[in-house]
N, C-alpha and C positions, 0 to 999 in steps of 0.2 A: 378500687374503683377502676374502671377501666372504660377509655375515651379514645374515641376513632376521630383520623383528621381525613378528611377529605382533600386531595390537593391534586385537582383536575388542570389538565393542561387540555385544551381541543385544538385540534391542526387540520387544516382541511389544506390541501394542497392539490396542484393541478403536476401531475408529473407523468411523464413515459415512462411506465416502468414494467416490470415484469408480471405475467400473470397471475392476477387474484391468490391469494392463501385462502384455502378452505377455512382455518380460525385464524383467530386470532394470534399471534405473536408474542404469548407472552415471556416477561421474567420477573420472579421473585426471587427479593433479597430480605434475609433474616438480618434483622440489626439486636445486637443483643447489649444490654448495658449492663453491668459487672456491682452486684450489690454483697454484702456483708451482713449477719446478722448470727447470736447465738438464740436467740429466741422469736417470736413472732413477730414482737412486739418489735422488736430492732431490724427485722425485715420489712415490716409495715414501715417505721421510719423512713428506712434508705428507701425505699418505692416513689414515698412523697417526695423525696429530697431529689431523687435520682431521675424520675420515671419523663418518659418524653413530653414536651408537654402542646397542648392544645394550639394549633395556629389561631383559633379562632377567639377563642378565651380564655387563653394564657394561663392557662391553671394545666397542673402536672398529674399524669394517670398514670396507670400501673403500665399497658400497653396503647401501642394505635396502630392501625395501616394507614400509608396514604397511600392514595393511586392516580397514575393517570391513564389518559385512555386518547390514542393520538389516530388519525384515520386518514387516510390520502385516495385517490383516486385516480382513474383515468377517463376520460371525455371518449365520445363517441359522437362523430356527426352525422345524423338519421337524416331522412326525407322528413321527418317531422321535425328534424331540430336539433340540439344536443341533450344526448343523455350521458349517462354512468355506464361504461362499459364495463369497470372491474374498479372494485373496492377492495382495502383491506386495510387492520385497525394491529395498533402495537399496541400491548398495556405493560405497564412497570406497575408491579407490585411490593411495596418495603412494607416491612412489619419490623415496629422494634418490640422488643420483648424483655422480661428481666431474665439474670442466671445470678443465678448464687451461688458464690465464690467463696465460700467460708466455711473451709476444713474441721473447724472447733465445731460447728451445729449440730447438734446430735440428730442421730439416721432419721428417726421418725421424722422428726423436722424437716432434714432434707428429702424425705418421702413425700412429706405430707406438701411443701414447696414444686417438686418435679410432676404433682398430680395437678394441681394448680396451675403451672406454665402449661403442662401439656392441653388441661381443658380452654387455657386462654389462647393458645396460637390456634386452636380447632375454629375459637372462634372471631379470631382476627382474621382467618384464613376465607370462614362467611364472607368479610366484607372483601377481600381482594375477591371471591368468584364471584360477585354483584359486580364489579368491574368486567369480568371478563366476559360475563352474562348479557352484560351492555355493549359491549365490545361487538359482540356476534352480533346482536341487534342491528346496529349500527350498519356493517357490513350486511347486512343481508334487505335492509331497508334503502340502503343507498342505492343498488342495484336494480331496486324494484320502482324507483321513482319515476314519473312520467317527465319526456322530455318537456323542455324547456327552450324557449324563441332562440336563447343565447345562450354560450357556457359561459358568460359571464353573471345570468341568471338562475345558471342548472349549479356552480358552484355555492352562489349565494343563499339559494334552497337547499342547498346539500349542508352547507355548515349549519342551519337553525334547525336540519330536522336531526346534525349530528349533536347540537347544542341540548336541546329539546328531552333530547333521551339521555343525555348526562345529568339534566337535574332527576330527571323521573330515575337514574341510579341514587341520586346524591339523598332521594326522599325514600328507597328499597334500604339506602345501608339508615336513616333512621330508624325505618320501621322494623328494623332485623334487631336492633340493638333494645327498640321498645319490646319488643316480643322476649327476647332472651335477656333483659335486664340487665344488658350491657356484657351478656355472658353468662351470667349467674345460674340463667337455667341449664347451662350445659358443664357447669360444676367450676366456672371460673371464679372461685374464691376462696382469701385465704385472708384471716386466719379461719 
């Protein structure tokens, strides 16, 4: 079974800084946990035993990504007001994933295991670009906002329409997992 954690951080900041990034900023890191098994069945075990588990309902999956998705900005004071001169968004993407580490499992098995991880990280990988997909959003909506009286107003409209589009991410990576049954349509399963 295979459970995605969501673990959104939003940062709106007012900073001087360098001109806008065309995208986004990202990095992904692969977290791999170290399982054992001469048969399925002993791999399935270790998975349950082993596998990351849920922030949200504490129950252990095969994999997950979490991400975050962080955005800063710079102000601009117009004749109309302050706007967004330049936006630009960092995402952290972690994926942990199993490996199996056990020399004794015979080839098919270790075959039929490497076919498996490889169709699960394809589609952990769906939910880190639903982050970066939102990332660019973000960035490109910040920019296009109309001024506001104050930048103490243009920030505080800038963080709910940044906020805004993180759940509308957080409800993309449900409905990606409802679609491909957590994977399963795209061959993440084993045994």
């Amino acid at each position: 079974m295979v459970r995605h954690q969501l673990s959104i951080v939003t940062l709106g900041a007012l900073l001087v800084a360098p001109a806008a990034l065309a995208a986004p900023a990202v990095t992904e890191t692969i977290v791999y946990y170290d399982i054992k098994g001469a048969t399925p069945q002993d791999i399935r075990a270790q998975m349950r035993e082993l596998g990351p588990t849920d922030f949200t309902e504490g129950k252990r999956y095969d994999a997950n990504t979490r991400w975050n998705v962080s955005w800063k900005y710079n102000y601009a004071n117009t004749g109309q007001g302050c706007s967004i001169s330049t936006a630009y968004t960092t995402v952290k993407v972690t994926i942990t994933i199993p490996r199996l580490q056990d020399v004794s499992a015979p080839i098919a098995l270790k075959q039929s295991f490497d076919d498996y991880t490889k169709n699960l990280l394809v589609h952990e990988k769906g939910h880190g670009q639903t982050a970066i997909d939102i990332a660019r959003k973000i960035e490109d909506r910040l920019v296009a906002m109309p001024p506001q009286p104050s930048c103490d107003r243009m920030g505080k409209a800038a963080n709910e329409l940044g906020n805004a589009l993180i759940k509308e991410a957080n409800q993309a990576d449900i409905d990606y997992d409802a679609r491909t049954q957590h994977g399963r349509t795209q061959g993440a399963r084993f045994p």
